[in-house]
C-alpha positions in Angstrom: 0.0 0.0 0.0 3.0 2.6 0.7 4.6 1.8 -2.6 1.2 3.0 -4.2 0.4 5.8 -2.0 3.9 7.2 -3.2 4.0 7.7 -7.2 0.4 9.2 -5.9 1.8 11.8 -3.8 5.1 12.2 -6.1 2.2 13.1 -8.7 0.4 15.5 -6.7 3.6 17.2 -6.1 4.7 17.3 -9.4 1.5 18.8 -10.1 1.8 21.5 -7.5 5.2 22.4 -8.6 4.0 22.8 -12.3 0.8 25.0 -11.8 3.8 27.2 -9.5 5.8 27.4 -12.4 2.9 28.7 -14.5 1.5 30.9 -12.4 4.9 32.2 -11.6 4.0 35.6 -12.0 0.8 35.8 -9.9 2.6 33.9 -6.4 5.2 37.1 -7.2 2.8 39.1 -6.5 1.6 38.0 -3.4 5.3 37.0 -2.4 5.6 40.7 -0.5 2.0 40.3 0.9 3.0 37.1 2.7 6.6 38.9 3.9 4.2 41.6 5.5 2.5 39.0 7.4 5.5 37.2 8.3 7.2 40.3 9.4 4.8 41.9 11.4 2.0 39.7 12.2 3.7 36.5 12.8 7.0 37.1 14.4 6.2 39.3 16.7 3.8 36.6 18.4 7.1 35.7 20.2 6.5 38.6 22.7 2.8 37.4 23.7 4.8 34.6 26.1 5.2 37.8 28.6 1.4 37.8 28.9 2.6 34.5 31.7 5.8 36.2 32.9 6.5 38.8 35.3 8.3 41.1 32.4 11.3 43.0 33.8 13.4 44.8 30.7 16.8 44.9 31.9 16.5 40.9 31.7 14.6 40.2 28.9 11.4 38.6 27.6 13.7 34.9 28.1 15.3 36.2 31.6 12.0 37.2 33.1 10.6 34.5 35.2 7.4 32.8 34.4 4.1 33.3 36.5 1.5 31.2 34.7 -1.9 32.8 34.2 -1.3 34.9 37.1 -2.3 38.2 35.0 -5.3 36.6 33.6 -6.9 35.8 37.0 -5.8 39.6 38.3 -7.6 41.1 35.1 -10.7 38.7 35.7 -10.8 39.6 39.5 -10.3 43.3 38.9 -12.9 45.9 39.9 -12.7 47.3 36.2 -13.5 43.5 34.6 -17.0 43.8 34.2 -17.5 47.1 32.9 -14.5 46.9 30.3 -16.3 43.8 28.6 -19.8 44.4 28.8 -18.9 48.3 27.2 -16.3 46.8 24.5 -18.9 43.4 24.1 -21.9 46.7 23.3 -20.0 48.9 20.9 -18.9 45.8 19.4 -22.5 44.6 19.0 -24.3 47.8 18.4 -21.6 48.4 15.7 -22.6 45.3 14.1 -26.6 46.0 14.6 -26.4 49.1 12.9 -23.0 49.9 10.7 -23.2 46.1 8.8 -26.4 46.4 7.0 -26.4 50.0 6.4 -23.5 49.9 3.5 -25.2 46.6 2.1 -28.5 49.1 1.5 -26.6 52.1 0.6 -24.9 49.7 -2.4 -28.3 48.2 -3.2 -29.3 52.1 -4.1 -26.5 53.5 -5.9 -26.7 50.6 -8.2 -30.2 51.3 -8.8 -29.4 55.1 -9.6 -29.2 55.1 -14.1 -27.8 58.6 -14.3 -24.1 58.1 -14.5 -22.9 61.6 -13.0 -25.3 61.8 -10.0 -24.0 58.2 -9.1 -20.4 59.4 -9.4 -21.5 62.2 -7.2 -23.4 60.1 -4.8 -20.2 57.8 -4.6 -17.8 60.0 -3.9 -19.9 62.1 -1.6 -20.0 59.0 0.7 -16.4 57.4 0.3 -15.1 61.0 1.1 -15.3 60.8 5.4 -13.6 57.5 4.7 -10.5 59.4 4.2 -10.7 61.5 7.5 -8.8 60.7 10.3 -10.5 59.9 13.6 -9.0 63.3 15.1 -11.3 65.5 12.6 -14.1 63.4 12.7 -13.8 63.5 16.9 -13.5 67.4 16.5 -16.7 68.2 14.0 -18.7 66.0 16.8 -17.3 68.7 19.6 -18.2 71.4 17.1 -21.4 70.1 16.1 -22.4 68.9 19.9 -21.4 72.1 21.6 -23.8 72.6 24.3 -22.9 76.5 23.6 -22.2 77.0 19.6 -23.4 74.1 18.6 -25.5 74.0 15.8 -27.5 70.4 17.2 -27.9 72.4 20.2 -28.9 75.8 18.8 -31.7 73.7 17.2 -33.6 72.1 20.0 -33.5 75.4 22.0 -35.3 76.7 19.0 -37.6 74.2 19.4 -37.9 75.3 23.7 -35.9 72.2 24.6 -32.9 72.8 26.7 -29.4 71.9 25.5 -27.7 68.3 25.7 -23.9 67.9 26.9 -23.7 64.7 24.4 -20.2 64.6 24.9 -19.9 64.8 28.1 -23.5 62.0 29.2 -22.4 58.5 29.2 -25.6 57.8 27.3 -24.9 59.1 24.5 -21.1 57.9 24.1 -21.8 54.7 22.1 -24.3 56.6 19.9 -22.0 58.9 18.9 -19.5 56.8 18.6 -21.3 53.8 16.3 -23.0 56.2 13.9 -20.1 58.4 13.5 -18.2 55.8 12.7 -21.3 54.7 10.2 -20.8 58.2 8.5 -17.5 57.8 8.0 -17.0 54.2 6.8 -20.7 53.1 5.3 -19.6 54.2 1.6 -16.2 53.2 1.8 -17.7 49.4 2.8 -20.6 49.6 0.2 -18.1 49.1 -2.3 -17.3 45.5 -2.4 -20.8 45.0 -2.2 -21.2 47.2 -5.4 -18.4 45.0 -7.0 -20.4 42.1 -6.1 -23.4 43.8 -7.4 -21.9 44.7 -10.8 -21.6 40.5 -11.4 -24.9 40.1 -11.4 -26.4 38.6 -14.8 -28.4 41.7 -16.1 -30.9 38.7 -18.1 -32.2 37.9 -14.5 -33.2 41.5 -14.5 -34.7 41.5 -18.1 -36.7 37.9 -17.4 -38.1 39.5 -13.9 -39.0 43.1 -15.2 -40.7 40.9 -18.5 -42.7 39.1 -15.7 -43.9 42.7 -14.2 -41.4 42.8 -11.0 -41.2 46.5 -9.5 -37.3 47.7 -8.7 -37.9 46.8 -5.3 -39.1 43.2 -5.9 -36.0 42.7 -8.3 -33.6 43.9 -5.2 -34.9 41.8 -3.0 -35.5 38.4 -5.4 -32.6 39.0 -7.6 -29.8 41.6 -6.3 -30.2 40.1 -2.5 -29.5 36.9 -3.1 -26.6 37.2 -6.0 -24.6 38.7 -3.4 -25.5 36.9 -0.3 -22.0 35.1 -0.5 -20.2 38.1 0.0 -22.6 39.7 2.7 -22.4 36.3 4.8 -18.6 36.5 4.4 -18.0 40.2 5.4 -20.4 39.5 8.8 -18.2 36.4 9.4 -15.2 39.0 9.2 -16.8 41.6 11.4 -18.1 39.1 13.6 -14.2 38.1 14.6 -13.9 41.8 15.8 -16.0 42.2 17.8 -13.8 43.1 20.6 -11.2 44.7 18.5 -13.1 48.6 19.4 -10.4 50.8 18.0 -8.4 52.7 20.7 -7.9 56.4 18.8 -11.8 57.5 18.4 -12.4 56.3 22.2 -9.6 57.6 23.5 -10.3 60.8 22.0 -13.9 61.0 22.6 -13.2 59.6 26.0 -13.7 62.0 29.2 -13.5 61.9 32.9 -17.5 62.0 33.4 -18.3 59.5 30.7 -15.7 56.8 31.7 -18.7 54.6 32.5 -19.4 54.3 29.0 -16.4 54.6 27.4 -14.0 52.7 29.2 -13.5 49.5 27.0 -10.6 46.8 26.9 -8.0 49.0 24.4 -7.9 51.9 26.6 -7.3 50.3 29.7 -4.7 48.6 27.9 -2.9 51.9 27.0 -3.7 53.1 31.1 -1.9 49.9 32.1 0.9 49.0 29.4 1.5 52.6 28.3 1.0 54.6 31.2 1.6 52.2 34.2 4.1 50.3 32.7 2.8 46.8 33.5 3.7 45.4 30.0 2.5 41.8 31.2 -0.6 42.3 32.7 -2.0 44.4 29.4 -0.1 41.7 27.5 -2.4 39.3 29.1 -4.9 41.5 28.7 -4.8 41.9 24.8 -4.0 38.2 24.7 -7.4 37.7 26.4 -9.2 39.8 23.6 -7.7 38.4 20.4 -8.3 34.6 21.5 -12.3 35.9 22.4 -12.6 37.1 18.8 -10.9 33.8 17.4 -13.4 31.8 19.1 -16.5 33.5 18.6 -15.0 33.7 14.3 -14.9 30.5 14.6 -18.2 29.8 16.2 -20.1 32.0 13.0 -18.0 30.6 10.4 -18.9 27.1 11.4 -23.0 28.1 11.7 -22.4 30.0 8.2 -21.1 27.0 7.0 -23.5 24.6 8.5 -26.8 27.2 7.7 -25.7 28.8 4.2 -22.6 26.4 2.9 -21.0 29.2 2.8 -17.7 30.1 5.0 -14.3 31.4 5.1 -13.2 27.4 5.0 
């Protein structure tokens, strides 16, 4: 049996080496994209062993002794535990409630608009915020919020309320914070969903507007489903980040009377590593995060899979 499991796996090999050979050109492409990962993604998972030692610089990450999960059961038993999770676990959701589907309908529409300008207009109105950096869009909410000069404000005293201190009411943080971040990134993600949309067969649309379907009816039997692939494979993505809340836009947005709400896993991180210097314990700390979102990617990739046959393997 091993001498005929052998030319079999010589041939497989051989097969392998000749479609490299071929496609020579294309793995040269992706040859600096894999160094990348390598690089910066891969080799640097040597430092996460400090997240079980009791880091100390002068002797190294080797030197330094080990402590186990010590860190891990400090962070679970700290006052702060609770509230950093269930405010990361709510952006993270409330993100996902409300920024996922609203690029998938915003791509649905532009490819419905016929008139080529006002759908380069409408395109590049939306992709523009995309390109601002979280420090300008942080600073038009202050402007915009003001409880003094700001034009929100200015208009529900007009209409005899009194004015809001959204940036300051713990409230209102992860509001602001979600669709802010919806402004800014919804056209920028409608994009590969317009790409996907731009595969569609057009004779689907021809038979279905033949058999009297409305716009509407043809988006929702036809457009929907074509790129349903793609949607389920994008949630899976954002689904594996859920904890991953950026730290710049909280951190900015982040003030002394709406900690309550704004406190989340990355900027206690930066309190602790950063500021406090306790390297391990915010190593354990990030360690903690990224293995949460690998289990719950894993968890939806393998209902996608098992629901739609569709996953990211």
């Amino acid at each position: 049996m091993e001498n005929m499991t052998l030319p079999t796996k010589v041939k497989r090999k051989g097969k392998k080496l000749k479609r490299i050979r071929k496609n020579w050109d294309l793995y040269l492409l992706i040859l600096p994209v894999i160094i990348y990962f390598i690089i910066f993604k891969y080799v640097p998972m040597y430092g996460v062993q400090i997240a079980f030692k009791d880091f100390i610089s002068v002797e190294g990450i080797l030197g330094s002794p080990w402590v186990g999960i010590e860190h891990f059961t400090r962070f679970f038993e700290s006052f702060y535990f609770e509230r950093l999770l269930s405010n990361t676990l709510l952006i993270g959701l409330y993100e996902l409630a409300v920024g996922f589907p609203i690029p998938i309908i915003l791509a649905l529409l532009i490819n419905e608009v016929r008139n080529r300008y006002f759908k380069s207009f409408i395109q590049t109105v939306t992709y523009a915020p995309h390109f601002l950096s979280g420090v300008v869009v942080v600073a038009l909410l202050f402007l915009l919020l003001s409880p003094q000069t700001g034009i929100v404000n200015q208009i529900i005293v007009l209409f005899g309320g009194e004015p809001i201190s959204f940036m300051t009411e713990p409230e209102w943080f992860k509001t602001l914070y979600v669709f802010s971040g919806v402004w800014q990134n919804m056209g920028w993600s409608s994009i590969i969903y317009l790409a996907a949309l731009a595969a569609v067969d057009p004779q689907l649309h021809e038979a279905a507007e033949i058999d009297g379907a409305s716009r509407l009816q043809r988006m929702w039997h036809i457009n929907l489903p074509s790129i349903k692939p793609t949607i389920i494979i994008m949630l899976i993505l954002q689904c594996g980040s859920i904890l991953g809340v950026g730290f710049e836009k909280v951190f900015l947005m982040q003030n002394s009377l709406n900690m309550s709400a704004s406190d989340v896993i990355s900027t206690h991180v930066y309190r602790t590593g950063i500021l406090g210097s306790q390297y391990s314990y915010s190593a354990a700390i990030g360690l903690f995060e990224s293995v949460v979102n690998l289990i719950i990617l894993l968890m939806v990739n393998y209902m996608a899979h098992r629901v739609n046959k569709v996953s990211l393997w």
